[in-house]
C-alpha positions in Angstrom: 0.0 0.0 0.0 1.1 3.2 -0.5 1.7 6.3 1.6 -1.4 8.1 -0.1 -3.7 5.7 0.7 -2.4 4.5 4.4 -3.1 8.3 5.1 -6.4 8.5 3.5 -7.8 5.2 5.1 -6.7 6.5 8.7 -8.4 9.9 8.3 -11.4 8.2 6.5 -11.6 6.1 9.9 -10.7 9.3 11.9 -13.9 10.9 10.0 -16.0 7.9 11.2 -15.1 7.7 14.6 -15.6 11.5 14.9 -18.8 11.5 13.5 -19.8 8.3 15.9 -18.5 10.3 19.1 -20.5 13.6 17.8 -24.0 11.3 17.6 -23.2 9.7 20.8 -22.9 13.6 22.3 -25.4 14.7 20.7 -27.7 11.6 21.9 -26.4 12.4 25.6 -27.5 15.7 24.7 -31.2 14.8 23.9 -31.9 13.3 27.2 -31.9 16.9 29.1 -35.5 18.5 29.0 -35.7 21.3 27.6 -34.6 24.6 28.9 -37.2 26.6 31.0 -38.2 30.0 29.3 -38.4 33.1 30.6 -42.2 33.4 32.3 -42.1 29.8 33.3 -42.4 28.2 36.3 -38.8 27.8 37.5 -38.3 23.4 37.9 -38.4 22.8 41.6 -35.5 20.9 43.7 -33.8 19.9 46.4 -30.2 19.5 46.8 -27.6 19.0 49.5 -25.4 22.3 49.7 -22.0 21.9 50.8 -22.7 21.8 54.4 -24.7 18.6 53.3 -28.0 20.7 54.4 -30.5 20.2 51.9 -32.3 23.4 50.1 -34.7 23.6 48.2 -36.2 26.3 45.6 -38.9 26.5 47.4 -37.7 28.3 50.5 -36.7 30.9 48.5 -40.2 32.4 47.0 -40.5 36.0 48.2 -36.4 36.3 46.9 -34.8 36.7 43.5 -32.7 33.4 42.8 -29.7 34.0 40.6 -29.4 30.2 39.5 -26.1 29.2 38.3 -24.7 26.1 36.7 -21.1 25.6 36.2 -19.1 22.9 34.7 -16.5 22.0 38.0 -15.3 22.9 41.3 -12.1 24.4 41.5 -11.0 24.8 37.5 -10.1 28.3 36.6 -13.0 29.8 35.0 -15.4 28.2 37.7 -13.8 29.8 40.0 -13.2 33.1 38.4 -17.0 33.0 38.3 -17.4 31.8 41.8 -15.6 34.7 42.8 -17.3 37.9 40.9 -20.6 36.2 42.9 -18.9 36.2 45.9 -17.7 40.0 45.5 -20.7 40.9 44.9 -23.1 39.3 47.8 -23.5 42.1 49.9 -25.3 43.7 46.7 -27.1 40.5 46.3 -28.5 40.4 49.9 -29.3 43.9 49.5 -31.8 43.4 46.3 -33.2 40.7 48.1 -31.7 37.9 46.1 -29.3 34.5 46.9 -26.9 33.2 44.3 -27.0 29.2 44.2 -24.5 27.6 42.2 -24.9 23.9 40.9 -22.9 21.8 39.4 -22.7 17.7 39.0 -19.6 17.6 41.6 -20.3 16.5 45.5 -21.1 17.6 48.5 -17.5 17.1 49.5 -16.0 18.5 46.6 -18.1 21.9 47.0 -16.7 21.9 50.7 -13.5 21.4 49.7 -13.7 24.6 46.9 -15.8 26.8 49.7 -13.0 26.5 51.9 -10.2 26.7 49.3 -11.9 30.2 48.0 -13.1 31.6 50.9 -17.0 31.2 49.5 -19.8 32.2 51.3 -22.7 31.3 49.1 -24.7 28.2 48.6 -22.6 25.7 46.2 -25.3 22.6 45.1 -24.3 19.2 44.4 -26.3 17.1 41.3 -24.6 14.2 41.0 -27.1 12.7 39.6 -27.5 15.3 37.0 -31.3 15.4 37.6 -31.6 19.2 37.8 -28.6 20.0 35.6 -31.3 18.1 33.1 -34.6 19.9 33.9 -32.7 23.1 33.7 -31.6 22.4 29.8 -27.9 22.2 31.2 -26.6 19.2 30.4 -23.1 19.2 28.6 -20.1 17.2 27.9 -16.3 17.9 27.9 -14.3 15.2 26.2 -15.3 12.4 27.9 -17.0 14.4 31.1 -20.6 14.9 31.3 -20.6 18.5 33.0 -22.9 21.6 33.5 -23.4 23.8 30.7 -22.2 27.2 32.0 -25.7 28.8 32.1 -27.8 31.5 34.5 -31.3 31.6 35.6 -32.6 34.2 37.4 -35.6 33.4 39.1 -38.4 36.0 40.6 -40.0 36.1 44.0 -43.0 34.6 42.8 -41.2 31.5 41.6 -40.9 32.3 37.6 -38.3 32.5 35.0 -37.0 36.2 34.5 -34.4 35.7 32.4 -31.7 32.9 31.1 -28.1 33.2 30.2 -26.7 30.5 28.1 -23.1 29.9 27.7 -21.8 32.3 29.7 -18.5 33.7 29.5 -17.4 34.2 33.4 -13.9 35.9 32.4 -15.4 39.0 31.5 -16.1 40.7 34.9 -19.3 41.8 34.2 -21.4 38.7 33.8 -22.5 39.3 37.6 -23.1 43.4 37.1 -25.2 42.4 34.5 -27.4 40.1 36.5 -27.5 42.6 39.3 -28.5 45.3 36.8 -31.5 42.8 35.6 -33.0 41.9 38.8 -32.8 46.2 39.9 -34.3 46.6 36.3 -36.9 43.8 36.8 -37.6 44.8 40.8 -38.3 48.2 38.8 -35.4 50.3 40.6 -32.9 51.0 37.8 -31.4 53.3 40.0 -30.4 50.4 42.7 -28.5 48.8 39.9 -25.0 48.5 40.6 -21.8 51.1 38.9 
């Protein structure tokens, strides 16, 4: 055989086995539900924080819920984006809101990155991927299945304000712009942060 053709059969089979791991994705991908619109109700849970307390969505009607799935505890951007929410709780608290983060790492793996970055907030652990999947969320990296990097914010009453998708964390203002919603949405533009 010659060169030429050695070469094309391996990227012909390269082609195939690409094309067989994209449908496999892409199956994995079909078994979240779909994502919740804005003016929905909001899917509700309970999951074990990383005090091992469980929480659930519920206790938080009467407060604005900023939502937030993330892909792994303790990687860079996670916890670039970990900490803009953590800068910015005391303007969180004072708009009458919580910031929940979820991702499909543990309990003990979200205590071990609260104390690591000094976080204060609420870290949530889906192992099971069951609400990473009713909130739309579910991704893959390599051979990972993760959270997607998406926001919800959530309204006193219980709906779907807005949604985020792929976010981009390492641009500071992903949180301002979340803090400048809910003060737009709570209909106090002014409140909304500089």
């Amino acid at each position: 055989m010659s060169k030429g053709v050695v070469i094309a059969i391996l990227l012909v089979a390269a082609l195939a086995v690409g094309g067989f791991i994209a449908v496999r994705m892409y199956a994995a991908d079909r078994s979240n539900s779909p994502m919740p619109r804005v003016g929905q109700i909001a899917p509700a849970f309970t999951l074990l924080n990383q005090e091992n307390q469980p929480l659930s969505l519920q206790q938080y009607l009467g407060k604005w819920v900023v939502l937030y799935f993330y892909p792994k505890d303790m990687t860079s951007v996670c916890t670039i984006e970990a900490h803009n929410f953590e800068r910015d709780l005391a303007k969180y608290q004072a708009m009458n809101a919580v910031v929940l983060g979820v991702s499909v790492d543990t309990v003990a793996s979200h205590r071990k990155f609260c104390t690591k970055d000094s976080l204060t907030f609420n870290l949530l652990a889906d192992p099971s991927m069951n609400v990473v999947r009713q909130y739309g969320s579910l991704g893959h990296f390599g051979p990972w299945t993760i959270a997607n990097r998406n926001t919800f914010l959530i309204d006193p009453k219980g709906r779907i304000a807005k949604v985020w998708t792929n976010v981009s964390p390492s641009i500071r203002i992903h949180s301002e712009t979340v803090l400048a919603t809910i003060a737009e949405l709570a209909g106090n533009p002014k409140a909304s942060p500089e």
